[in-house]
KOLGU-4560 file (N, C-alpha, C; in nm, 3 decimals, padded with zeros to 5 digits):
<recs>
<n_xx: 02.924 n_yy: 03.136 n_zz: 02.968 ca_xx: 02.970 ca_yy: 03.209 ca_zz: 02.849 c_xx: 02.893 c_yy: 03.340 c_zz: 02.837 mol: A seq: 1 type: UNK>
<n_xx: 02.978 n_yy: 03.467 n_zz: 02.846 ca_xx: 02.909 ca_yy: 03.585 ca_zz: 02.826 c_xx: 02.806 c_yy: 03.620 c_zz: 02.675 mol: A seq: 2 type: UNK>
<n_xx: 02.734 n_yy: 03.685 n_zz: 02.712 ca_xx: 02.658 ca_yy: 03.695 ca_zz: 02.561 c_xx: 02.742 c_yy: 03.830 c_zz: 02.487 mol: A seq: 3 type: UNK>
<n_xx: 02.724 n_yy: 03.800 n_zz: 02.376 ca_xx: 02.825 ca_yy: 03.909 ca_zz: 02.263 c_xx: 02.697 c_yy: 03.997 c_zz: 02.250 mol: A seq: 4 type: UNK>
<n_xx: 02.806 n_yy: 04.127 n_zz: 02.307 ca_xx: 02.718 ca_yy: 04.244 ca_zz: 02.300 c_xx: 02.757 c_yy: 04.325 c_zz: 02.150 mol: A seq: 5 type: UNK>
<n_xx: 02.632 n_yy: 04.355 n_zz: 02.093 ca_xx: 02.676 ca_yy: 04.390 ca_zz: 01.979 c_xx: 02.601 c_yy: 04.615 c_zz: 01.969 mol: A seq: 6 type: UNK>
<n_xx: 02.580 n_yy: 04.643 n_zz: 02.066 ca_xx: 02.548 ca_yy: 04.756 ca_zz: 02.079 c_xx: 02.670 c_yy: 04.886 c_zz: 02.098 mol: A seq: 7 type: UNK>
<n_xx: 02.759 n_yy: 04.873 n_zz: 02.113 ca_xx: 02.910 ca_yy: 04.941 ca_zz: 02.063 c_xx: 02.985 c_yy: 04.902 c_zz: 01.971 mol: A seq: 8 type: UNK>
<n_xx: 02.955 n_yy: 04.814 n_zz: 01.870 ca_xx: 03.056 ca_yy: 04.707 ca_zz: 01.773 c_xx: 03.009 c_yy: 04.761 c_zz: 01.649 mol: A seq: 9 type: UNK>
<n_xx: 03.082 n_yy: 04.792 n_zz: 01.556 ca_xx: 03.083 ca_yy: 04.830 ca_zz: 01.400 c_xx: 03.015 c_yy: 04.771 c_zz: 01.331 mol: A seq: 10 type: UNK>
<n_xx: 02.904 n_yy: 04.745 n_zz: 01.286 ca_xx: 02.807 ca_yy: 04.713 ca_zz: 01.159 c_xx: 02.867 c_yy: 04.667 c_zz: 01.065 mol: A seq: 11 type: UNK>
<n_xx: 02.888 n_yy: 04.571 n_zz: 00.997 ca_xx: 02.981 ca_yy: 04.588 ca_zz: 00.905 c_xx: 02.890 c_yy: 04.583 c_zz: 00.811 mol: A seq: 12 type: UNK>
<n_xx: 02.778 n_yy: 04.478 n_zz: 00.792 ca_xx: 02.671 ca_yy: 04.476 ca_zz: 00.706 c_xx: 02.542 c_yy: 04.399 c_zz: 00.778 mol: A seq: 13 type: UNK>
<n_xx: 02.469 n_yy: 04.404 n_zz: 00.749 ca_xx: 02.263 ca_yy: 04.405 ca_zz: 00.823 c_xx: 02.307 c_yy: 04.248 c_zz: 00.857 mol: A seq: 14 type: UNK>
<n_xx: 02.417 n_yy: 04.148 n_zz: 00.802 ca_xx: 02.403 ca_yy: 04.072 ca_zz: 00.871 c_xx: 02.507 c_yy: 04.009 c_zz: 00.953 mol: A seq: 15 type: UNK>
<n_xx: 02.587 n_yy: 04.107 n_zz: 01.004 ca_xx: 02.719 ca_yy: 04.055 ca_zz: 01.010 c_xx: 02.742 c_yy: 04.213 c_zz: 01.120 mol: A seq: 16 type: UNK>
<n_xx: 02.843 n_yy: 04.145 n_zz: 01.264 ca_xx: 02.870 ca_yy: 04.305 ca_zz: 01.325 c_xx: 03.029 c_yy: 04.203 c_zz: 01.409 mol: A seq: 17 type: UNK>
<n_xx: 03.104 n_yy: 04.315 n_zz: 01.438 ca_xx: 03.252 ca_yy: 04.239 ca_zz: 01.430 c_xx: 03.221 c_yy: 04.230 c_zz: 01.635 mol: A seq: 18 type: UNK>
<n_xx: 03.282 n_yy: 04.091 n_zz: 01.668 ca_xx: 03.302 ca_yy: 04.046 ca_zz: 01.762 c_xx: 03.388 c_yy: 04.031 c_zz: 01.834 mol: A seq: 19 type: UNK>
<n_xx: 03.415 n_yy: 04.036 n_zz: 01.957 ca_xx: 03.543 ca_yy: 04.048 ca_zz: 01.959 c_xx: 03.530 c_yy: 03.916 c_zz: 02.119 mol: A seq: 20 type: UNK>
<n_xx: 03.632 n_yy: 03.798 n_zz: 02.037 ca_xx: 03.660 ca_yy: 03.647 ca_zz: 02.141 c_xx: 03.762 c_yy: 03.638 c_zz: 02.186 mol: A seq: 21 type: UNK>
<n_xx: 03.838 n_yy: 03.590 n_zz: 02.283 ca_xx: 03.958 ca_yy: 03.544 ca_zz: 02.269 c_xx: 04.055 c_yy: 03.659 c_zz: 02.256 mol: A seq: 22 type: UNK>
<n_xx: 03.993 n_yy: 03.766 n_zz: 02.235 ca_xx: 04.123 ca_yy: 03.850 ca_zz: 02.222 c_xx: 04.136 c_yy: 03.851 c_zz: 02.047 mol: A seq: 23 type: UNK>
<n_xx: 04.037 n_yy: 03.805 n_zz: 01.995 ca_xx: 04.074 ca_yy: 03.826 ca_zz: 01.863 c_xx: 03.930 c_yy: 03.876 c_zz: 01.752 mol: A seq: 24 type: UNK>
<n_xx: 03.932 n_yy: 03.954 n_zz: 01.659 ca_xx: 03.844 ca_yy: 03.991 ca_zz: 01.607 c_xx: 03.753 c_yy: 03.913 c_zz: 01.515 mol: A seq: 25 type: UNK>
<n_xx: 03.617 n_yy: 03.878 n_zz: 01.501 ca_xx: 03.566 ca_yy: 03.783 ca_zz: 01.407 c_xx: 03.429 c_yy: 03.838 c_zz: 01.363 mol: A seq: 26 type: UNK>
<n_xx: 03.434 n_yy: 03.785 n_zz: 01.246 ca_xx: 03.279 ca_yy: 03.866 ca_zz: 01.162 c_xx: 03.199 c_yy: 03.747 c_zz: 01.214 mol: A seq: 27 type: UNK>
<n_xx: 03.046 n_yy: 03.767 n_zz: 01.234 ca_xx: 02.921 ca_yy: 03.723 ca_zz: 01.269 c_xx: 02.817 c_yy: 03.703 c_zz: 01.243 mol: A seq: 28 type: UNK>
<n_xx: 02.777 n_yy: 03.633 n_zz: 01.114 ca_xx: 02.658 ca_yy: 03.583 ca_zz: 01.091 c_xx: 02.560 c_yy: 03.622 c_zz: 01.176 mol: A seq: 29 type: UNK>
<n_xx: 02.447 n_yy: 03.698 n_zz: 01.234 ca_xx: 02.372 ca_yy: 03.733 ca_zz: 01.335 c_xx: 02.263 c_yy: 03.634 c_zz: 01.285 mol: A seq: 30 type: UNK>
<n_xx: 02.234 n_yy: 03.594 n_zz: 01.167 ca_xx: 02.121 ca_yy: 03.468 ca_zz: 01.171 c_xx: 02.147 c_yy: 03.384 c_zz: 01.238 mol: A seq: 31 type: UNK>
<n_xx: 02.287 n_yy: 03.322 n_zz: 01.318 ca_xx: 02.335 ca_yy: 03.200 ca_zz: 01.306 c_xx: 02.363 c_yy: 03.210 c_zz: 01.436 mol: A seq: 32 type: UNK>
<n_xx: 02.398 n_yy: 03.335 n_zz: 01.492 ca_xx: 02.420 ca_yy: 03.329 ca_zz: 01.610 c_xx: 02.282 c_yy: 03.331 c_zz: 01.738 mol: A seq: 33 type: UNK>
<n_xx: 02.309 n_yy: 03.251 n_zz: 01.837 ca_xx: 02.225 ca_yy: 03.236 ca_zz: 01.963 c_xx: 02.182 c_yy: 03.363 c_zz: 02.023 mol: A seq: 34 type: UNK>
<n_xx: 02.196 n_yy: 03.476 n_zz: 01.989 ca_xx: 02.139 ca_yy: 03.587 ca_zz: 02.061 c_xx: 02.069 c_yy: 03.659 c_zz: 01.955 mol: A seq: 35 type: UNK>
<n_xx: 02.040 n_yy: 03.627 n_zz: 01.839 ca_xx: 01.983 ca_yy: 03.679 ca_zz: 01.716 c_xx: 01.852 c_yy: 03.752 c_zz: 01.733 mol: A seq: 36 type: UNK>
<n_xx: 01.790 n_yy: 03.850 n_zz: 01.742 ca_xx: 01.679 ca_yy: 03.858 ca_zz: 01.773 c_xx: 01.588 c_yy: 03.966 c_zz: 01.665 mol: A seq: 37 type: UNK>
</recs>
């Protein structure tokens, strides 16, 4: 599973940056997610 690159992706807010899976767009908890740093 590729890691979600979040360094070209829209901010939406300090904790949250839009993802893009499947072909489909999803907001992101970055606390919650496995690459959180």
């Amino acid at each position: 599973m590729p890691l979600i690159s979040i360094k070209n992706r829209k901010v939406e807010s300090p904790n949250e940056v839009r993802s893009f899976e499947n072909g489909r767009a999803e907001l992101v908890n970055l606390e919650d997610s496995p690459f959180y740093e």
